[in-house]
N, C-alpha and C positions, 0 to 999 in steps of 0.2 A: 510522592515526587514533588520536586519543590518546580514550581514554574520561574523562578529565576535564573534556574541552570540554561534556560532555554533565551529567557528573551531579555533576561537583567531586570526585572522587574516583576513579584510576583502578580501582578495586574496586568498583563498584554491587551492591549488594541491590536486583532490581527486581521488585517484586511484582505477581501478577496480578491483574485486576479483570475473573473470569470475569460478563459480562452474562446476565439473565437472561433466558429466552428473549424477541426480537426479533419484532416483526411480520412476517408470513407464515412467519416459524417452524412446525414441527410442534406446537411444545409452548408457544404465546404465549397468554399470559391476557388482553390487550386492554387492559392499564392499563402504559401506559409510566410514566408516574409514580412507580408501583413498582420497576422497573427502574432508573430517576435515583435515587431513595431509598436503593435497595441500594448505588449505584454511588457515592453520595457517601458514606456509613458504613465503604465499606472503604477507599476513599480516603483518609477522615480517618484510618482504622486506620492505614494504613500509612506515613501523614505523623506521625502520634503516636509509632509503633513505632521510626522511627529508618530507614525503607526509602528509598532514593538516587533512586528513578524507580520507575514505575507503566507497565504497558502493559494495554490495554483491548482485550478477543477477546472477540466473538458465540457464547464458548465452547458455551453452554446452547442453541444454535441447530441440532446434532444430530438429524438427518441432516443433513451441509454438502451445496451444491452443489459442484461440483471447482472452476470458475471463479468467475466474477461470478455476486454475491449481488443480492436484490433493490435497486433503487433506495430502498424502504422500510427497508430494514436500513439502507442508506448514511447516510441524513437523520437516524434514531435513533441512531446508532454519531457522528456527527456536533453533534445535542444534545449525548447524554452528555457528550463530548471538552469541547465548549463548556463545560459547567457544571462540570468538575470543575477548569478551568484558570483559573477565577473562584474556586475553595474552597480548592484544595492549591498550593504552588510546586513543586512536586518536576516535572524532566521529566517528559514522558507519551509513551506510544509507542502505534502501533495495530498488531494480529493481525487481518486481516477474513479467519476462514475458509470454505472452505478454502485457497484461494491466490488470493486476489482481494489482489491486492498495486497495483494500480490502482487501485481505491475506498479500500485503506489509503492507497498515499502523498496520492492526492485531500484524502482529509478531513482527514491529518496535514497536509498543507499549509496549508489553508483555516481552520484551528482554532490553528495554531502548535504542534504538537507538534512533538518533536523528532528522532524515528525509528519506521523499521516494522519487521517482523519479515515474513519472510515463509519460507512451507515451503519452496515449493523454486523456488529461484531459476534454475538451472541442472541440465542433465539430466531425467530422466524418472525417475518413483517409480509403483509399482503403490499403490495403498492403496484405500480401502472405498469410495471416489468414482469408481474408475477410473482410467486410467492420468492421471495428473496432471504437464504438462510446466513443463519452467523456460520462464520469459518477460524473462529479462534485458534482451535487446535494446528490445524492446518498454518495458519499466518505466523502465529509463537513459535513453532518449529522453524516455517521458514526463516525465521529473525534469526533465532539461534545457529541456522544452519552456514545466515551468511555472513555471521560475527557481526551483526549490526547492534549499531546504539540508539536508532530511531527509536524516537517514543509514539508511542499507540494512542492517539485520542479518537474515542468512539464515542457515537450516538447510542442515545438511549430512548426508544420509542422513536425513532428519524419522523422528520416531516416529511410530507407525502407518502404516508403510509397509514396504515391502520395494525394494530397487533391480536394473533391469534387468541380468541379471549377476551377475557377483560383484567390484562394481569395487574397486580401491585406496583407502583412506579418505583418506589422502596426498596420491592424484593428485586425489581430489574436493577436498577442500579449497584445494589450488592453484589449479583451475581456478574452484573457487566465487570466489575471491578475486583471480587475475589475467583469468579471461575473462567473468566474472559483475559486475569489481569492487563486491563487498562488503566496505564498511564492517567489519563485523562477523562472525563465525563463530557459529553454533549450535550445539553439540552435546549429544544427549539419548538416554537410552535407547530402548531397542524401542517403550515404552509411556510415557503417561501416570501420573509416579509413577516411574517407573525411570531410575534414574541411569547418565549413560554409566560405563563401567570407566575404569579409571585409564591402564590401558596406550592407549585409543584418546585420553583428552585429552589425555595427552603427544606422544603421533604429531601432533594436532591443533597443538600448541601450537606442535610445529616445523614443522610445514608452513606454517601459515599466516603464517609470518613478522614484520612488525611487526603486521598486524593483529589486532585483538584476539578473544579466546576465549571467550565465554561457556560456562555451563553451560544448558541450557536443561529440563529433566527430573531428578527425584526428588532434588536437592538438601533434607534435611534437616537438624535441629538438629545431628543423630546426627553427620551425615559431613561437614558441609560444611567443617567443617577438615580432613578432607583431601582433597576435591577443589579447593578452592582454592588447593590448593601450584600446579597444573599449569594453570591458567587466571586470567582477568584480572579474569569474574564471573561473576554468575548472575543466571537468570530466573526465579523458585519460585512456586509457588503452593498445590498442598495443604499444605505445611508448613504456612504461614501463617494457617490455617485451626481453625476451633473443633472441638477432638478430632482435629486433622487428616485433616478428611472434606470431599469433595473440594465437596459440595451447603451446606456450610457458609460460614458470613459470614467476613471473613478479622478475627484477634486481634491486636489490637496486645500484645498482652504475648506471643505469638509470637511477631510480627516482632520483638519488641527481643531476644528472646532468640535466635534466630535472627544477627539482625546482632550479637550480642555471639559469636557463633558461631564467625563469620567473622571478626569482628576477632581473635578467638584464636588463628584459623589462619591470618589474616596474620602476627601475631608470633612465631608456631612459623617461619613460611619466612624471616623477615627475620632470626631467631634463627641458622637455617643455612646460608644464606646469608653469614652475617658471619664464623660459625666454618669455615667452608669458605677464603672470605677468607686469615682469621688463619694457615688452617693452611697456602695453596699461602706466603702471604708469609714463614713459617717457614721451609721447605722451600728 
């Protein structure tokens, strides 16, 4: 899959649009309105900022259930979607967590967004929900069933979690992508805010072959030129954020600075890249 189809650029800056807590949430104040209001302000941030696609997670909905979320979450996760693909043009993707990847493609279908994100696609992950399994069969059927053209970007080892085992990152990645087929790869540090190492997105980068590599976790202004040598983009979210705090509205003079970030570290790798070139055609 080429990532251009999706954002016109095979390099996307795609920022998050964490919701703020969702009906039958722990933590829901009773006025969606406020929720739409937040969700259009960072939206326009991140269409002003210069960010290539927006994906939209019930982040603030903490404690998740492992599976399927309320049908109430689904209808507001669904609003939102609606209203912001009337405000912004940039792609939109949905996160419904914790791995309700079913109500994701559901409403990204129904709304026209472009892709989902989902934790774990394939295999089993211990995390704070409980043991949470992949549903691939299940979900690629669904797609099929509902003529959908959404694309599937999955994690691979998700953060906040730990995996049964101590498996190959390599072999996961292969199998996320040849028995899972996923669109897209994930990959993110331990935690929310922690960026993967450099050594496993290069592992990532060759395993998963033509398919594409996102970053999905602690991508900042700081580093993102260099983790964008060994991937194709990124998913950010505290970066983009005022003081970069994670309960914060997201800033459009971050995200520009940010994506001026990246554009840096794209032409640092095209730079060596070419000199690399020049030097075997010497030789």
């Amino acid at each position: 899959m080429d990532l251009t189809q999706i954002f016109n650029t095979p390099n996307p800056v795609i920022g998050v649009i964490h919701l703020l807590p969702l009906p039958t949430s722990a933590r829901w104040q009773g006025d969606l309105q406020a929720v739409i209001a937040r969700a259009e302000q960072e939206a326009t941030a991140l269409a002003s900022g210069g960010a290539h696609g927006l994906i939209v997670e019930n982040f603030f909905d903490a404690p998740f259930p492992k599976s399927g979320v309320d049908p109430a979450v689904v209808s507001a996760m669904t609003l939102v979607v609606h209203r912001l693909k009337q405000l912004v043009m940039l792609p939109i993707g949905l996160n419904v967590l914790r791995n309700d990847a079913r109500s994701a493609l559901a409403i990204a279908t129904c709304t026209g967004a472009s892709f989902i994100r989902v934790n774990v696609l394939t295999g089993v992950m211990a995390t704070d929900q409980g043991l949470v399994e992949g549903n691939a069969h299940e979900l690629l059927r669904y797609r099929r069933e509902l003529g959908s053209e959404v694309k599937i970007f999955a994690d691979v080892l998700v953060k906040h979690a730990q995996p049964i085992g101590k498996p190959d990152l390599g072999a996961v990645v292969k199998d996320t992508v040849i028995r899972g087929l996923a669109d897209g790869v994930i990959l993110s540090g331990t935690a929310t805010g922690q960026p993967p190492s450099m050594e496993d997105l290069k592992l990532a980068r060759v395993a998963a072959g033509d398919t594409p590599v996102l970053i999905g976790s602690g991508a900042s202004i700081d580093n993102i030129s260099q983790l964008i040598q060994s991937v194709d983009g990124v998913i950010v979210s505290s970066s983009l954020k005022r003081k970069g705090q994670i309960e914060q509205p997201i800033d459009p003079i971050r995200v520009r600075e940010f994506v001026t970030a990246l554009g840096l570290g794209l032409a640092a790798r095209s730079s060596a890249i070419a000199s690399e070139n020049h030097s075997m055609v010497r030789s």
